[in-house]
N, C-alpha and C positions, 0 to 999 in steps of 0.2 A: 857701437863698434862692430865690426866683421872680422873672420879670421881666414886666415888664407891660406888652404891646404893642398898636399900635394898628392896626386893617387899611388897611395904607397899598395905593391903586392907581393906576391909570396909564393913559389911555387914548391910543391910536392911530389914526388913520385912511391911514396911507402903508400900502396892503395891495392886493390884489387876490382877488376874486371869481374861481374858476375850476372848470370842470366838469371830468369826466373825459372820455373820448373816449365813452364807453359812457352816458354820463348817467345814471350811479346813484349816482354820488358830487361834492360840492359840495367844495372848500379854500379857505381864507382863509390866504394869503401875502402878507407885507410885513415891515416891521420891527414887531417884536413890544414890542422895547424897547430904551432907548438908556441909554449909559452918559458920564459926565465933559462933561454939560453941563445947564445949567439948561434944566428943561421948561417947561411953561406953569400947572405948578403951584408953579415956582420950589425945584424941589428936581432935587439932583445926586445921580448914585448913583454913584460911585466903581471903576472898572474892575476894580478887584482884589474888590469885594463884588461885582459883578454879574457875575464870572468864574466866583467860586465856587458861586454859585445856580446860572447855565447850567450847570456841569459839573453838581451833585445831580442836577437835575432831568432832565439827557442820561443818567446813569448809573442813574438810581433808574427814577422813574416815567413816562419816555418809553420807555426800553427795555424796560418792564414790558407797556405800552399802557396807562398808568393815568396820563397824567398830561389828567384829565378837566375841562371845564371846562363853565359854566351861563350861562342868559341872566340876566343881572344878577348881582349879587354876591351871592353867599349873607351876610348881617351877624347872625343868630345865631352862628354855627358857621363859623368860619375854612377848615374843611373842606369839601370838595366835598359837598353832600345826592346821593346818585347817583339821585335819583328825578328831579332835574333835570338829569339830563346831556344837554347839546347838543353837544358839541364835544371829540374831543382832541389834542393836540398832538403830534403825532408827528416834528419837527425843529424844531432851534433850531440855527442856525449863524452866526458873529460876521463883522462884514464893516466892517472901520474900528472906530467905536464905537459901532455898532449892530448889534441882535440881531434878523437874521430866520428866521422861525416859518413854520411852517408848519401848520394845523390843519385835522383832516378834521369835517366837521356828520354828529351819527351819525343813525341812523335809529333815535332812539328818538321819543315826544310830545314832549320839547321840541328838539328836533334839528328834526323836521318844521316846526312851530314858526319857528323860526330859516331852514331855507331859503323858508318861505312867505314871510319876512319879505323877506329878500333878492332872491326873486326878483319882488315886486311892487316893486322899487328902494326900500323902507324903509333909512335909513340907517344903520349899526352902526358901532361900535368893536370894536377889539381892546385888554382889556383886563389889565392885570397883574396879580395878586392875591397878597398878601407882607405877613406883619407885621414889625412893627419898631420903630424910636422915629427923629427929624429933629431936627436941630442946628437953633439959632437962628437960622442961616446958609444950612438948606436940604439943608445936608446928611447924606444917608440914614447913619444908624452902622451899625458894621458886625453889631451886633445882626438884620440884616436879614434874611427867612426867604422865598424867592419861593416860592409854594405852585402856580399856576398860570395860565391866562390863561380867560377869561369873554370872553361878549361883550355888551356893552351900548349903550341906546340912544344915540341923539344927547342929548352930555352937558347941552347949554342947554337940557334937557327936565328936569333934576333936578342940583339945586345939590351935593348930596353928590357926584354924577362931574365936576362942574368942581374939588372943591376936592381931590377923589380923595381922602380920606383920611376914614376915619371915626370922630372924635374922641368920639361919643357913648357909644361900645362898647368896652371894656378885656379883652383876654384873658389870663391870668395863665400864664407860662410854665417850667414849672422850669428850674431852672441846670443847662444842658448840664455843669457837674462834679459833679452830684448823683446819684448812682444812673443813669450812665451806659449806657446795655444794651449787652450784646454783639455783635459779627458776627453771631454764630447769630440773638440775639435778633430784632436789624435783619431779616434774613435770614425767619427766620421772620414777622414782621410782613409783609412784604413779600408773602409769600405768600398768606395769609391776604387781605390787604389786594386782591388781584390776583381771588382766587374769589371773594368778595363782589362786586369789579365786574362779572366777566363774568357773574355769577350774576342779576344785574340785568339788564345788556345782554339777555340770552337771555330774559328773563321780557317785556321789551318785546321782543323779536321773535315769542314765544309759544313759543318752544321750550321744550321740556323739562329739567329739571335734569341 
């Protein structure tokens, strides 16, 4: 069997803007996401599901430096396109029932991109990007898959980031008990997955393979 989910996301403005001492690098900190209360898209994500995302994503592809993210949401492909990479997220730490992030703007075209945006005071969100499926009641099941954070515009600028979810799009997911992969498998994905990006990163900075 497969499951069929929808790209549910989330956006933030509790964050701050900050330069390094040296000015070659930009971060966006604040809370990235919150957990066991209704948002303003009237959905709850349950502490014990958004526990288990923040550990993945701390253990997998923060610790990798791959846990990448883009200006707007990618809505073909649930996955990062790394031709758009602006941003990655290099901490998540939980503080009450809230998760602050912390994300460095890379120096790729859309990186540059995003701090031109910033630094002429254009307005952003910090946003969450996760498939899953929502109870009649708002609340996130625990189906739910956080992939990574984006940053997107001022949401009253496009109705899709106020309802955050996009119900027009169905991605088909097989059953986590169906052909399972291994440690090694993971492991080697993982890697793989990790040269591909740097292999990008380095192609926008002009560097050689």
């Amino acid at each position: 069997m497969a499951r069929e989910l929808k790209l549910i996301t989330e956006t933030s403005y509790n964050f701050e803007i900050n330069e390094s001492e040296d000015k070659k690098r930009l971060y966006i900190s604040g809370v990235f996401s919150s957990a066991e209360k209704k948002n303003k898209n009237g959905r709850i994500y349950p502490r014990t599901t958004l526990e288990r995302e923040i550990k993945k994503l701390k253990e997998g592809p923060i610790s990798n430096n791959t846990c990448i993210g883009t200006i707007g949401h990618p809505q073909d492909d649930p996955e990062t396109p790394l031709e758009r990479s602006a941003l990655i997220t290099e901490n998540l730490e939980w503080k009450n029932d809230d998760v602050y992030g912390k994300a460095r703007v890379l120096n790729t075209p859309s990186g540059e991109i995003l701090a031109s945006l910033i630094k002429d005071g254009v307005t952003v969100g910090i946003s969450s990007r996760g498939l899953g499926s929502v109870n009649e009641d708002g609340t996130v099941n625990e189906d739910f898959t956080l992939l990574a954070y984006d940053v997107v515009a001022n949401p009253s600028n496009n109705g899709s980031w106020v309802n955050g979810i996009y119900e027009g799009k169905t991605f088909t997911i097989p059953d986590s008990n169906i052909e399972r992969p291994t440690e090694e498998e993971i492991q080697e994905f993982l890697k793989e997955h990790e040269k591909k990006v740097w292999a990008v990163l380095k192609s926008f900075r002009g560097e050689d393979e």
